[in-house]
N, C-alpha and C positions, 0 to 999 in steps of 0.2 A: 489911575496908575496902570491898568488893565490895559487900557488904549494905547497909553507911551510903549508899555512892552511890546503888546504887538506890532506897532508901529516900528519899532527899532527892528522887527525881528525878521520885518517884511524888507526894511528898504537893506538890512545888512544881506539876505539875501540876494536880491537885488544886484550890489554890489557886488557880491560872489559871483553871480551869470556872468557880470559886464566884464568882470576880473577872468574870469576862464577865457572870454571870448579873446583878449587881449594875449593870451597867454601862448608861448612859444610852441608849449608841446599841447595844444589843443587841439583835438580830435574831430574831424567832421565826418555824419555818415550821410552824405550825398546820397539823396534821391529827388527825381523829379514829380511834381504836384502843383494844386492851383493854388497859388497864394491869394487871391482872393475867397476861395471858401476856404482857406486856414485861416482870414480875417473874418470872413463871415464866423465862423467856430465863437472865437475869440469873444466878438462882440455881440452872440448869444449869451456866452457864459457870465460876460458881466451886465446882461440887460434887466436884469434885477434891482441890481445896483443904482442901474442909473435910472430907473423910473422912480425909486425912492427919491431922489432928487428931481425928478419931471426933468432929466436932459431926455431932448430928442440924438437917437444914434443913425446915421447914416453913411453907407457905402456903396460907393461909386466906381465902376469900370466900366470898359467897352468890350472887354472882350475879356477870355481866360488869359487869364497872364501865371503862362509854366514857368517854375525854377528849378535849376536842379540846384540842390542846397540841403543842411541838415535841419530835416522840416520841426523835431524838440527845438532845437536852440531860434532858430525863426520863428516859432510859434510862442517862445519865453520872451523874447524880445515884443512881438506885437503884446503880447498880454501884459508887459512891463509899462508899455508905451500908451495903453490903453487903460488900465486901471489907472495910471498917473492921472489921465486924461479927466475919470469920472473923479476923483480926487480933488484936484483943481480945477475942476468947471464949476461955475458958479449956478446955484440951483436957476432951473428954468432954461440953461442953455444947450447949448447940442454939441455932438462929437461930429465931424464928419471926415472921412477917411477916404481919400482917391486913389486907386491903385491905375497906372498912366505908364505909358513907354512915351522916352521922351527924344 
């Protein structure tokens, strides 16, 4: 039962970020950084996680890739996107994440 509530409590969460982002009178504080070491961040903080399941994590760029953008709400999104990730990977399998200009 422990599980189910946390579970709810994560993904209604969740739904709140996704819900702000959508939102009319949503706020961004724009600043410029690397979104690949904001992914790199990210996919230290959950590499706990996924060695308890033996996924391999890997990230892939050629170069700094700068945004300007609100680097909280960009770094809730990776973490969103990324925890799902070690969630639904099946043990034994790998994350791997390319950051690319296209």
């Amino acid at each position: 039962m422990e599980f189910g509530v946390e579970r709810m409590t994560n993904l209604t969460h969740d739904l709140l970020v996704l819900a702000q982002v959508d939102s009319s009178d949503f706020f961004l504080k724009k600043s410029e950084f690397k979104l690949n070491e904001v992914t790199q961040k990210v996919l230290n903080s959950i590499e706990i996680r996924a060695r308890d399941k033996s996924l391999d994590l890997d990230l892939q760029y050629d170069e700094d890739f700068i945004v300007k953008q609100d680097l909280e709400k960009i770094t809730q999104v990776i973490s969103i996107l990324l925890d799902n990730a070690v969630k639904y990977t099946n043990e034994g399998g790998w994350i791997s994440v390319e950051i690319k200009r296209d």
